[in-house]
N, CA, C and O of each residue as an XYZ file, in Angstrom:
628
protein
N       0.845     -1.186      0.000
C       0.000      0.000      0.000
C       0.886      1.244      0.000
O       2.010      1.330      0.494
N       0.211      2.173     -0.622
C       1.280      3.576     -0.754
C      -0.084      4.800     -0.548
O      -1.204      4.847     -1.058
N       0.678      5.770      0.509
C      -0.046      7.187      0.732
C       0.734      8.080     -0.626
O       1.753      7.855     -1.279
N      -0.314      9.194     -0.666
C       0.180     10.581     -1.800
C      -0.793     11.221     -0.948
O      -1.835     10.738     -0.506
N      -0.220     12.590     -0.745
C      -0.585     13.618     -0.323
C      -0.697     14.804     -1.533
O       0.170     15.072     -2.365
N      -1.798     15.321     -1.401
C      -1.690     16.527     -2.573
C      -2.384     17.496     -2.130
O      -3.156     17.417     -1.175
N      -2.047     19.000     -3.138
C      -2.411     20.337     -2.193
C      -2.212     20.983     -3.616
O      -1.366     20.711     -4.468
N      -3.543     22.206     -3.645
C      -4.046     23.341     -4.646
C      -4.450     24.395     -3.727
O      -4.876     24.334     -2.574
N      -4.167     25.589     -4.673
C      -4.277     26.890     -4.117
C      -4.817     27.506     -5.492
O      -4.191     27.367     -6.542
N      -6.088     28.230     -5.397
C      -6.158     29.266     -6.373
C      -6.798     30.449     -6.198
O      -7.705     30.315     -5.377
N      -6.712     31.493     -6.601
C      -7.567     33.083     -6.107
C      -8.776     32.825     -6.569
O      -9.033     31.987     -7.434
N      -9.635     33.607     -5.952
C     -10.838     33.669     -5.997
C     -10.869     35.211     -6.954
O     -10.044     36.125     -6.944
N     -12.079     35.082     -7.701
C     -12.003     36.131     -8.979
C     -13.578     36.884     -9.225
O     -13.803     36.233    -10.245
N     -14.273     37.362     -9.144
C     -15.216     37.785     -9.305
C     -15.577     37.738    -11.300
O     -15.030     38.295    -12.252
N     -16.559     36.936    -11.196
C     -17.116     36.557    -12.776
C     -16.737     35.414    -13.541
O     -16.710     35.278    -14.764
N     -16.329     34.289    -12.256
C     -15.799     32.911    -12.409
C     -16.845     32.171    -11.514
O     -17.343     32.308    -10.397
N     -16.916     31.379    -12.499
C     -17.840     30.051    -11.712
C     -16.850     29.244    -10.321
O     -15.643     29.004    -10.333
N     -17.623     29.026     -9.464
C     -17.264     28.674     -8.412
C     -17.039     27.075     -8.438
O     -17.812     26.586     -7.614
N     -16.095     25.846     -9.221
C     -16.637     24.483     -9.626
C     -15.699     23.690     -8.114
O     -14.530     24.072     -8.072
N     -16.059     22.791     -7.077
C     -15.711     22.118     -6.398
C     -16.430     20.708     -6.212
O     -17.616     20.539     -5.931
N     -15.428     19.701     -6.433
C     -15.476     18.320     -6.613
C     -16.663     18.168     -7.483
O     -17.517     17.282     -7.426
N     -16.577     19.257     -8.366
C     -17.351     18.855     -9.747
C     -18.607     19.477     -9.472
O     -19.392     19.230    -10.387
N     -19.234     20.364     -8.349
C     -20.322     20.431     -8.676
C     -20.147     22.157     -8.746
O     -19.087     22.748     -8.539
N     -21.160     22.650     -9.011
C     -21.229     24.085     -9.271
C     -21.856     24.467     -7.576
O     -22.711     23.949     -6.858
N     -20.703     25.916     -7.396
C     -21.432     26.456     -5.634
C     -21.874     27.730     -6.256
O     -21.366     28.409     -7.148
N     -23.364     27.930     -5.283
C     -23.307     29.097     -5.430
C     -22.776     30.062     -4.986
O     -22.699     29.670     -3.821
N     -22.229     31.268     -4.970
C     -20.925     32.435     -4.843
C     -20.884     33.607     -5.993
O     -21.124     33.539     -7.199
N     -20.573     34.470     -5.340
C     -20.041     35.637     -6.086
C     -19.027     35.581     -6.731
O     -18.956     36.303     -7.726
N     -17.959     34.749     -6.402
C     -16.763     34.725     -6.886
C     -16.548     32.835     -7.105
O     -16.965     31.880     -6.450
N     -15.604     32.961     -8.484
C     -15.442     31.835     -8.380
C     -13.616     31.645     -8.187
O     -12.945     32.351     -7.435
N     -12.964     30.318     -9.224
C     -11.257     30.335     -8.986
C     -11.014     30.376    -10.051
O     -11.565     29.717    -10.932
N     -10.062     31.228    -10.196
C      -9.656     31.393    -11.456
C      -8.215     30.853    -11.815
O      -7.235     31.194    -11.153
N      -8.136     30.062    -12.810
C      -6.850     28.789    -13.565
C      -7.277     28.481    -15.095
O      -7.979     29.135    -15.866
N      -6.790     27.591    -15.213
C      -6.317     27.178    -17.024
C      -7.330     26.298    -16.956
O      -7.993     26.510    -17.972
N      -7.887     25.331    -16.269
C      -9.026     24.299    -16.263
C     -10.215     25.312    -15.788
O     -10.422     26.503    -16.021
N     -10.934     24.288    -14.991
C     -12.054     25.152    -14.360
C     -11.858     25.466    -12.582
O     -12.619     25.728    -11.650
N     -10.410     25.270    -12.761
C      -9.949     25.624    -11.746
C     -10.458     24.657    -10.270
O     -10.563     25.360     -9.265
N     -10.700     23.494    -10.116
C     -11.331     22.862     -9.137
C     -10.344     22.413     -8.379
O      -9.863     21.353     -8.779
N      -9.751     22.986     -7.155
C      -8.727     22.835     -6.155
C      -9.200     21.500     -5.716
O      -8.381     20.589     -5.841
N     -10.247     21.239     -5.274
C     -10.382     20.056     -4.440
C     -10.085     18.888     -5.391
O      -9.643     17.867     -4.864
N     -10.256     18.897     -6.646
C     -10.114     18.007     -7.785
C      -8.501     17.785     -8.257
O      -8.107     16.654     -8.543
N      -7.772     18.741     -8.304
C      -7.069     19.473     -8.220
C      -5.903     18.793     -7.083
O      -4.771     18.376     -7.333
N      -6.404     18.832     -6.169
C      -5.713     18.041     -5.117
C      -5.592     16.401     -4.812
O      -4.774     15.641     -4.293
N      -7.010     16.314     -5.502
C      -7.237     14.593     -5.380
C      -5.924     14.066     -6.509
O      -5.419     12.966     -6.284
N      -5.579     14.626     -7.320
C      -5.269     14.223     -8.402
C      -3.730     14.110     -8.344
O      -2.945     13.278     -8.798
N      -3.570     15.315     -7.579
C      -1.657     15.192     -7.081
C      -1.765     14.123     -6.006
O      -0.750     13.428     -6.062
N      -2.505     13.760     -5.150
C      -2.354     12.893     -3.922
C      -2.173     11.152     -4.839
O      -1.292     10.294     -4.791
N      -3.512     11.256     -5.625
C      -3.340      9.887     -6.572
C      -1.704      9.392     -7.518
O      -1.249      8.302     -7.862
N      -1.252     10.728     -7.658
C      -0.356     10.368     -8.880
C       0.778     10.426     -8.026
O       1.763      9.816     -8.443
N       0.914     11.171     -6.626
C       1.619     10.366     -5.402
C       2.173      9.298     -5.240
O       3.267      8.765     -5.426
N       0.699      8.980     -4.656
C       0.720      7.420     -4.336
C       1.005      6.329     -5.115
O       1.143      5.156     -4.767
N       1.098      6.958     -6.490
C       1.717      5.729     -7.196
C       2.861      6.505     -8.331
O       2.848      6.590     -9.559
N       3.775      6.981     -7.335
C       5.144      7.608     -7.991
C       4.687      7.892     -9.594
O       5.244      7.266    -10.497
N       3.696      8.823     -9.859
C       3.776      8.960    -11.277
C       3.599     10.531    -11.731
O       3.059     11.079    -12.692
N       4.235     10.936    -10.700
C       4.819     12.535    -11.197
C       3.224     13.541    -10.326
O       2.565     13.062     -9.403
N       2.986     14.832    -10.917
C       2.227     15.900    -10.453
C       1.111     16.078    -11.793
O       1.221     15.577    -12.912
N       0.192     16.819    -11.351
C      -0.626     17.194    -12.212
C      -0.193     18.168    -13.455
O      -0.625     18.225    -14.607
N       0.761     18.865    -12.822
C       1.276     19.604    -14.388
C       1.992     18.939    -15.433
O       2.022     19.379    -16.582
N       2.688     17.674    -14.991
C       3.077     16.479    -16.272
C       2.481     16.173    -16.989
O       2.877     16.029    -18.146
N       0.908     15.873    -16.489
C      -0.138     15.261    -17.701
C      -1.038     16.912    -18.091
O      -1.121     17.355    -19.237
N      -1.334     17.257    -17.472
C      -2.091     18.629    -17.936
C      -1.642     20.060    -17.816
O      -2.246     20.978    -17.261
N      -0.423     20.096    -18.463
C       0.323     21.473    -18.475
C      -0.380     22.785    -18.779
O      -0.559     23.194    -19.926
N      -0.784     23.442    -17.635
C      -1.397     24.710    -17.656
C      -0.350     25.742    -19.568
O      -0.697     26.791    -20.109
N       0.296     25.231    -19.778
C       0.553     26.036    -20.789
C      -0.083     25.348    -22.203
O       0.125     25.920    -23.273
N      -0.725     24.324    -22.163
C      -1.454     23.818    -23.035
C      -3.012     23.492    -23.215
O      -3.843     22.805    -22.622
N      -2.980     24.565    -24.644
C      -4.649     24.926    -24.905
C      -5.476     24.312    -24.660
O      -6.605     24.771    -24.484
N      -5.184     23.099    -24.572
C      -6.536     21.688    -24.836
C      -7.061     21.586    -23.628
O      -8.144     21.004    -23.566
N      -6.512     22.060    -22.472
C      -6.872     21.940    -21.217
C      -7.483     23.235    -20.777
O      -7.689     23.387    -19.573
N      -7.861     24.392    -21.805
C      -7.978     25.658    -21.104
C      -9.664     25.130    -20.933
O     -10.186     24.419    -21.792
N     -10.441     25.623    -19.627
C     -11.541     25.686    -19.360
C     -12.221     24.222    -18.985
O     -13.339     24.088    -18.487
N     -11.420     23.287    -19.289
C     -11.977     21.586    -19.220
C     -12.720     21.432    -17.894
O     -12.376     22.352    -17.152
N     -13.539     20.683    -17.354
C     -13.864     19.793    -16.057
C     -12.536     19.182    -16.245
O     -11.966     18.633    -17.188
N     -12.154     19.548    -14.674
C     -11.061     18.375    -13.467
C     -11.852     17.119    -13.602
O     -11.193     16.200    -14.088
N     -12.855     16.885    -13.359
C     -13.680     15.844    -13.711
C     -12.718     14.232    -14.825
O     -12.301     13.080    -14.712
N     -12.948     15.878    -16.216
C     -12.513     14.292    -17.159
C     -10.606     14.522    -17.028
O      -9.934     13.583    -17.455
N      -9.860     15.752    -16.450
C      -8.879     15.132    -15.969
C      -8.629     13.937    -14.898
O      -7.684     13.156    -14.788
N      -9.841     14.084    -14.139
C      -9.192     12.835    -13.145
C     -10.002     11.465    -13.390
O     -10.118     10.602    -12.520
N     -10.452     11.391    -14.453
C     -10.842     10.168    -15.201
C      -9.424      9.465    -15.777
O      -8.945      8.386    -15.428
N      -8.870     10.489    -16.841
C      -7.793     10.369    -17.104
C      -6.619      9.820    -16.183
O      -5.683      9.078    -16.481
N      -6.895     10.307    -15.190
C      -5.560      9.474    -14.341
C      -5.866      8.193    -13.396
O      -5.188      7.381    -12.767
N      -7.495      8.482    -13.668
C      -7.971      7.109    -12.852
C      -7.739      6.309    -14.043
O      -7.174      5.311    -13.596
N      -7.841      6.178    -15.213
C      -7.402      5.384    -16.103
C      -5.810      4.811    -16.585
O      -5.494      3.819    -17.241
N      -5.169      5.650    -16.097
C      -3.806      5.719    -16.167
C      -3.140      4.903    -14.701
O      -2.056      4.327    -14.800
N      -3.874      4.921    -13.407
C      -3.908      4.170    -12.323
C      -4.382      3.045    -12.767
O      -3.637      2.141    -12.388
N      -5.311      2.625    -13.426
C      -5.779      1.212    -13.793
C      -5.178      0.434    -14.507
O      -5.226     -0.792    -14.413
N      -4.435      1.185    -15.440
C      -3.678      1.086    -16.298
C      -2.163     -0.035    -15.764
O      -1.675     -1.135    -16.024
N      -1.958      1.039    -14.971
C      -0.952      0.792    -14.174
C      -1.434     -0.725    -13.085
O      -0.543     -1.563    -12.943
N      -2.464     -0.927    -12.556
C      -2.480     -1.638    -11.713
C      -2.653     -1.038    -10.255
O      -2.685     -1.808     -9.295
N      -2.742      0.062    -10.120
C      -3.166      0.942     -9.036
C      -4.750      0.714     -8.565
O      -5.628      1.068     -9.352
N      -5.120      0.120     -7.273
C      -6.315      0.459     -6.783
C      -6.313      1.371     -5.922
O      -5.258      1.483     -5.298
N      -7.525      2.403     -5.546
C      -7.624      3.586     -4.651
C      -8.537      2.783     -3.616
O      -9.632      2.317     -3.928
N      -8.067      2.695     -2.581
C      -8.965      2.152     -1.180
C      -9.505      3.150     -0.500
O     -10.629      2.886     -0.074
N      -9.006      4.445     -0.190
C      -9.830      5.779      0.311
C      -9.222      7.171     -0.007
O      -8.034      7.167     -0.330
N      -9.644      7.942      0.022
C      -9.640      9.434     -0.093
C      -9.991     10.215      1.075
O     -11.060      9.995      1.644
N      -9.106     11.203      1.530
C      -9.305     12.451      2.585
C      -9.164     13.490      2.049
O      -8.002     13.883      1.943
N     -10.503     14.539      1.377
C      -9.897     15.620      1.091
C     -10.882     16.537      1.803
O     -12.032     16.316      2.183
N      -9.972     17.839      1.896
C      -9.948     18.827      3.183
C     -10.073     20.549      2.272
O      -9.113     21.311      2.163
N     -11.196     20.774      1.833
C     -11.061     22.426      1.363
C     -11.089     23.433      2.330
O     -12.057     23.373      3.088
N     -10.112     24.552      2.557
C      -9.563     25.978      3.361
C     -10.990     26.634      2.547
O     -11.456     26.498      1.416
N     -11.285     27.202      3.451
C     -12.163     28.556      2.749
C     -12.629     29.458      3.763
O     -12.454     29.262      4.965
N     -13.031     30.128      3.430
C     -14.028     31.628      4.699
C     -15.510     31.493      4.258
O     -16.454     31.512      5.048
N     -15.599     31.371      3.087
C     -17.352     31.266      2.660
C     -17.169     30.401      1.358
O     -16.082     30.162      0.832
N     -18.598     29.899      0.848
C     -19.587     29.669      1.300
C     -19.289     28.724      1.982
O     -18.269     28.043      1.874
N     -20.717     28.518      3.240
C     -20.702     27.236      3.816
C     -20.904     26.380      2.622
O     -21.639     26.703      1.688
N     -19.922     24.785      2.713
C     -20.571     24.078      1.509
C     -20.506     22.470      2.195
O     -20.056     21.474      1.629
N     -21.147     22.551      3.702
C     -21.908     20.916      3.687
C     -22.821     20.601      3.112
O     -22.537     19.445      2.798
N     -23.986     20.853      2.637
C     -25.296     20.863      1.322
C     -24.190     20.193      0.384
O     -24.275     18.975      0.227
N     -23.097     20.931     -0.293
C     -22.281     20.582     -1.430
C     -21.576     18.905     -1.249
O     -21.137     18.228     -2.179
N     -21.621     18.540      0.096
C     -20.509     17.250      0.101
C     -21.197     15.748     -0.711
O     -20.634     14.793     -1.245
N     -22.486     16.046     -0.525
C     -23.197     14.348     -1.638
C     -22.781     14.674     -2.738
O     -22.118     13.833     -3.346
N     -23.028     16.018     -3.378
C     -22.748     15.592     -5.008
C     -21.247     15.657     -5.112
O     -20.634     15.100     -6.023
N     -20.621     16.415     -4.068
C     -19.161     16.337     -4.502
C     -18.415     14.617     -4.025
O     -17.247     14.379     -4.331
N     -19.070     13.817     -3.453
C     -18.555     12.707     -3.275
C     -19.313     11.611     -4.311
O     -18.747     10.554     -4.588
N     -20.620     11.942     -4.854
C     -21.075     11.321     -6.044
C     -20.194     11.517     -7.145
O     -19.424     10.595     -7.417
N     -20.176     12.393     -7.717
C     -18.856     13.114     -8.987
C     -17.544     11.997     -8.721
O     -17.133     11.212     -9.576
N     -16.977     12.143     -7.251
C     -15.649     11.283     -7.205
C     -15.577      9.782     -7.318
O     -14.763      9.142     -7.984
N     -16.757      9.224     -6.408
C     -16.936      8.358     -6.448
C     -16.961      7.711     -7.900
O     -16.170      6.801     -8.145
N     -17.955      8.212     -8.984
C     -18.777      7.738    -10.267
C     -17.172      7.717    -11.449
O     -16.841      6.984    -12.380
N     -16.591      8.807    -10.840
C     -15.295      8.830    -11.529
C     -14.349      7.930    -11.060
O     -14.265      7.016    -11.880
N     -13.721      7.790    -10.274
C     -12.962      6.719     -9.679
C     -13.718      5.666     -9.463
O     -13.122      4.932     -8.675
N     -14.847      5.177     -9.805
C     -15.444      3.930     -9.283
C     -15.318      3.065     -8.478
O     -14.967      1.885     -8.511
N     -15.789      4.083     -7.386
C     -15.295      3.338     -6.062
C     -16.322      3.666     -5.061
O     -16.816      4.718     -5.467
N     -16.853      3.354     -4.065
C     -17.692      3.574     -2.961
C     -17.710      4.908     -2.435
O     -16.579      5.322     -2.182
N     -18.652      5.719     -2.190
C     -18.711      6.611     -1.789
C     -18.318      6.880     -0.086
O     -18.113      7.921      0.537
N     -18.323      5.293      0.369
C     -18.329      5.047      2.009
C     -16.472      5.381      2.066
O     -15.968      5.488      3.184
N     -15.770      5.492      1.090
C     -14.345      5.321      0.827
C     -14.302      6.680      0.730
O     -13.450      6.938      1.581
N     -14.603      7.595      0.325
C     -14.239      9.068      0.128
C     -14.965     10.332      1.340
O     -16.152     10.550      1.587
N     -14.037     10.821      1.764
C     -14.210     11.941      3.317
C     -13.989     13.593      2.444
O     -12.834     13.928      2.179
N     -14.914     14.331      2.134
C     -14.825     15.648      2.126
C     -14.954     16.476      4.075
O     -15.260     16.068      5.196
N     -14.579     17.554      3.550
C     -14.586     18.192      4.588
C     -14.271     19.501      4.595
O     -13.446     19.738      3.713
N     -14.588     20.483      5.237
C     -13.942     21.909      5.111
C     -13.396     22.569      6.401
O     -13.516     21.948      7.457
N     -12.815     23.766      6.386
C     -12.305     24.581      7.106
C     -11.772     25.811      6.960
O     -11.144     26.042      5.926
N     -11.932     26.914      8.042
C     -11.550     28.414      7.427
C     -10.058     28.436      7.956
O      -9.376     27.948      8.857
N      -9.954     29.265      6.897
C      -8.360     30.104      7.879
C      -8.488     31.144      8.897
O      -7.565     31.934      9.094
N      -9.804     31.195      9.689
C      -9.995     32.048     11.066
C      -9.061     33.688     10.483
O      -8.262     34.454     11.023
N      -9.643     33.615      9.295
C      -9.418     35.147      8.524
C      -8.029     35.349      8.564
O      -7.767     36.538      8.744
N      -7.021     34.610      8.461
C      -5.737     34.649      8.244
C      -5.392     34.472      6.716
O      -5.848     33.528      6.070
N      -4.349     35.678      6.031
C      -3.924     35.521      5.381
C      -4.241     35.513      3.766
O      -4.879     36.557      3.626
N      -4.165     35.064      2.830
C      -5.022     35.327      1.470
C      -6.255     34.520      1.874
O      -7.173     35.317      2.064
N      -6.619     33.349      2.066
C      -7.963     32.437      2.189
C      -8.688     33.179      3.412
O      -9.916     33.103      3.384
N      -8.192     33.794      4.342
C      -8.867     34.279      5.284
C      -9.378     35.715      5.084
O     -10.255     36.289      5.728
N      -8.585     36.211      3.972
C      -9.260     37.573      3.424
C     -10.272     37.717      2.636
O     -10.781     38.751      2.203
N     -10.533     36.663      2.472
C     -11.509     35.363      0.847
C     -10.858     35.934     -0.232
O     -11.611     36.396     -1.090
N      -9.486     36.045     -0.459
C      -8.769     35.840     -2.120
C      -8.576     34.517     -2.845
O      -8.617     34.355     -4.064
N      -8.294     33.315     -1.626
C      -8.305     32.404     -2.542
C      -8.991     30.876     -2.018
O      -9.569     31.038     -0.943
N      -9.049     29.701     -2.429
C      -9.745     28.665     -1.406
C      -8.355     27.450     -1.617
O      -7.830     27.311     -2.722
N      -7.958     26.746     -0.543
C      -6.977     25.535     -1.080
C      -7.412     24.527     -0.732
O      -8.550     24.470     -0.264
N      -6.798     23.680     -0.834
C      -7.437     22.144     -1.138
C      -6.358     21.500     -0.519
O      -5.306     22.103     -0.304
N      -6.578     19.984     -0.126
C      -5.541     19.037      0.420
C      -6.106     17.935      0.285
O      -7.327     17.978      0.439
N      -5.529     16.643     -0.021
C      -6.223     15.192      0.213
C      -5.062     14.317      0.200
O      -3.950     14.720     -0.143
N      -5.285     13.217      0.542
C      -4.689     12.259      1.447
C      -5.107     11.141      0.521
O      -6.328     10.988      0.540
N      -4.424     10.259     -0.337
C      -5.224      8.597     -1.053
C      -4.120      8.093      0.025
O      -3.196      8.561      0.689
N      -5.044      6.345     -0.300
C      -4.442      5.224      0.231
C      -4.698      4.378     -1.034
O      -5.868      4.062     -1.248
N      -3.675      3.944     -1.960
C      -3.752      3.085     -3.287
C      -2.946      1.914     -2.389
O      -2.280      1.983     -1.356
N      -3.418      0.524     -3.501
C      -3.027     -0.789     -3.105
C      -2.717     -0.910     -4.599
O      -3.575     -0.584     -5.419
N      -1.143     -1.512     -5.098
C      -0.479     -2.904     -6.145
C      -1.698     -3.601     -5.983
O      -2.237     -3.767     -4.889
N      -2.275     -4.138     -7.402
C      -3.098     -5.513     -7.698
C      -2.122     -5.997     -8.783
O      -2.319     -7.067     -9.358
């Protein structure tokens, strides 16, 4: 068995859709990046490619390349769940942890663990969202930006 830890940071932008673990929040502001900017997605995706020594998210989806401008994280992390399968990589659980000041988004955690789940095809009883503020510290605590963190546990088949 092998842990990957992964972590996203992006500003918050006024006249950007707000997209986390795939679902749309409502907000004034959304994150602004080269995809659709989904930190929590974002994070799952460096923790996966971790855990099975196969580099960072900018190897396979280089923010300097067009094909990726505006995409769902979604069908990027299809892509690497396929590339884990590929490989022989199973995902046994997920911990991911979004920083923010607003919105509250427990309402948001079913569809954002449906989205992961349906994509990684794996049990929803296996995947832990969760949130937390930065107690107004710093860029996330000023609400400039929201970050992300998650934790896999992959198993060799």
């Amino acid at each position: 068995m092998r842990i990957g830890f992964g972590y996203d940071i992006h500003r918050l932008k006024t006249g950007e859709d707000l997209i986390l673990g795939g679902e749309k929040i409502d907000s004034e502001k959304g994150l602004e990046g080269h995809s659709d900017a989904d930190v929590l997605i974002h994070a799952l995706i460096d923790s996966l490619l971790g855990a099975s020594s196969l580099g960072d998210i900018g190897v396979y989806f280089p923010d300097s390349d067009p094909q990726w401008r505006g995409i769902s994280s979604l069908i990027l992390l299809e892509k690497i769940s396929a590339l884990l399968a590929e490989k022989r990589w199973a995902i046994l659980n997920v911990d991911l942890t979004l920083v923010l000041e607003k919105p509250k988004l427990f309402g948001y955690y079913p569809g954002m663990k449906k989205n992961i789940a349906r994509v990684l095809k794996m049990s929803e009883d296996n995947i832990n969202i969760k949130a937390s503020t930065n107690e107004g510290i710093e860029l996330i605590g000023k609400e400039e930006g929201i970050a992300a963190f998650s934790v896999a546990l992959l198993e060799k088949r």
